[in-house]
N, C-alpha and C positions, 0 to 999 in steps of 0.2 A: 507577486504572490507572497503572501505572510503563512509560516502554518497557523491555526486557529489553536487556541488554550485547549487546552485537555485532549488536545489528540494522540497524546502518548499513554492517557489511561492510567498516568500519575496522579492527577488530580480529576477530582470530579468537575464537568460544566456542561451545562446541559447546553448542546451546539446542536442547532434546525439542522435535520437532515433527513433523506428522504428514507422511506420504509425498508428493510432489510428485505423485506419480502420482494417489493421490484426489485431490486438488485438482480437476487435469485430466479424470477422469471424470468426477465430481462435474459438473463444468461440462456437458462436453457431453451429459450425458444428461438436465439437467434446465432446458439453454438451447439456444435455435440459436446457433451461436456463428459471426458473421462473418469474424472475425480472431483471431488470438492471435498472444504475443510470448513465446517462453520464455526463463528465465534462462540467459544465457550470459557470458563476460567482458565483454563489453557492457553487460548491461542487470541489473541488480541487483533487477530487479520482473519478474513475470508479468503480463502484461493479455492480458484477452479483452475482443473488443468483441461485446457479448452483444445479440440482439434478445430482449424478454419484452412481450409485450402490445402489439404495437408498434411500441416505443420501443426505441433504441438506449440502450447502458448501458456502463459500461467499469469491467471488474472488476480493480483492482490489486490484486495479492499479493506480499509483501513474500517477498524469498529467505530469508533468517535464522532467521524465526518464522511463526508459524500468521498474521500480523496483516492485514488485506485490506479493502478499503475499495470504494465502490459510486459511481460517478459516473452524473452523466446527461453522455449526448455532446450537445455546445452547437452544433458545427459538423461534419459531416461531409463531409465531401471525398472521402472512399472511399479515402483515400489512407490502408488499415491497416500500411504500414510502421511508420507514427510514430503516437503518441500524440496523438491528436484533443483539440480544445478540449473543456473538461469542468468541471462544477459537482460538487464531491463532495456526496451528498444522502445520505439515512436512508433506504430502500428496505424497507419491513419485512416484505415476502415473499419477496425473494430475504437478505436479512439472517437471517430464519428460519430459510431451507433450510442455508444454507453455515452457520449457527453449529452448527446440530443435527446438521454432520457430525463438527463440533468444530475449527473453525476462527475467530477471533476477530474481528469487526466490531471498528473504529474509527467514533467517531460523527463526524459533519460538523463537528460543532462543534470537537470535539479537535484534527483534521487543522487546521484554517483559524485556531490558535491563534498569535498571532507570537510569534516568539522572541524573550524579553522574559527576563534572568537575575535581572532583580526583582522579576516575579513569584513567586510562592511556589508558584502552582499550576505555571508551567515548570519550577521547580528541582523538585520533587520530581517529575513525568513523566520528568526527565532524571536523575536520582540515580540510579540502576542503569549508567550509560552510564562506558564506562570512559577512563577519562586520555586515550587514544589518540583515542577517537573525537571526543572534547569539543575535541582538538587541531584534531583535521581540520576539524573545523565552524568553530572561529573561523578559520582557510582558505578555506573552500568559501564561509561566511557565508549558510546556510539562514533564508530568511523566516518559514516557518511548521514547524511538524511534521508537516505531509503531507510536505514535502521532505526530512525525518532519513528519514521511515518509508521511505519509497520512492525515495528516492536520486535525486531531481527535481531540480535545479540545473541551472544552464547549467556546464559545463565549462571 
């Protein structure tokens, strides 16, 4: 897996991806959905905090590309303005549904990767990522690769 150019919303590129609108029916028709948070100049991810079996869940989807990742909620407060404490986890029936719409899972382990430029597995996930954005990061100084995918930094 490579991330794709422009999916930190640094640089503009226009990357094929599928309608934000499936996304969003997608969701509600095959979760009870508590909350959501749509992409606006603010916020660079989509999240729904999703109930399945359950259990509280918090679906991030990246604005740029298909890319969206599955958390378990660790704390909930009911406070869905903000993004609830969270474990990114492997979930392999909601991971299922959303791939088979054609949308792409990130695995836990990917996300929870540190940014390490001496790694060889970072630099190649990050070789697609262009000038601009690799600028911003040594700025913003992202910990892991959940934080490029989904534009998670403190400000």
């Amino acid at each position: 897996m490579v991330l794709s150019k422009g999916i930190s919303g640094f640089d503009s590129f226009d990357n094929n991806k599928i309608e934000e609108e499936l996304w969003k029916q997608s969701i509600q028709s095959f979760f009870s959905v508590k909350a959501e948070i749509n992409f606006s100049e603010r916020y660079s991810y989509n999240y729904h905090i999703i109930e399945y079996q359950n259990s509280l869940y918090l679906l991030l989807k990246n604005k740029y590309s298909d890319f969206y990742a599955v958390a378990e909620v660790i704390d909930d407060e009911e406070e869905y303005h903000k993004i609830p404490k969270h474990r990114f986890i492997n979930h392999s029936e909601i991971v299922s549904f959303l791939d088979a719409m054609g949308f792409q899972s990130i695995e836990e382990k990917l996300l929870s990767l540190n940014i390490d430029t001496a790694n060889p597995l970072i630099t190649s996930l990050l070789q697609n990522l262009s000038k601009d954005e690799l600028k911003q990061f040594s700025k913003k100084k992202p910990q892991n690769i959940a934080q490029i995918v989904f534009n998670d930094w403190k400000k």
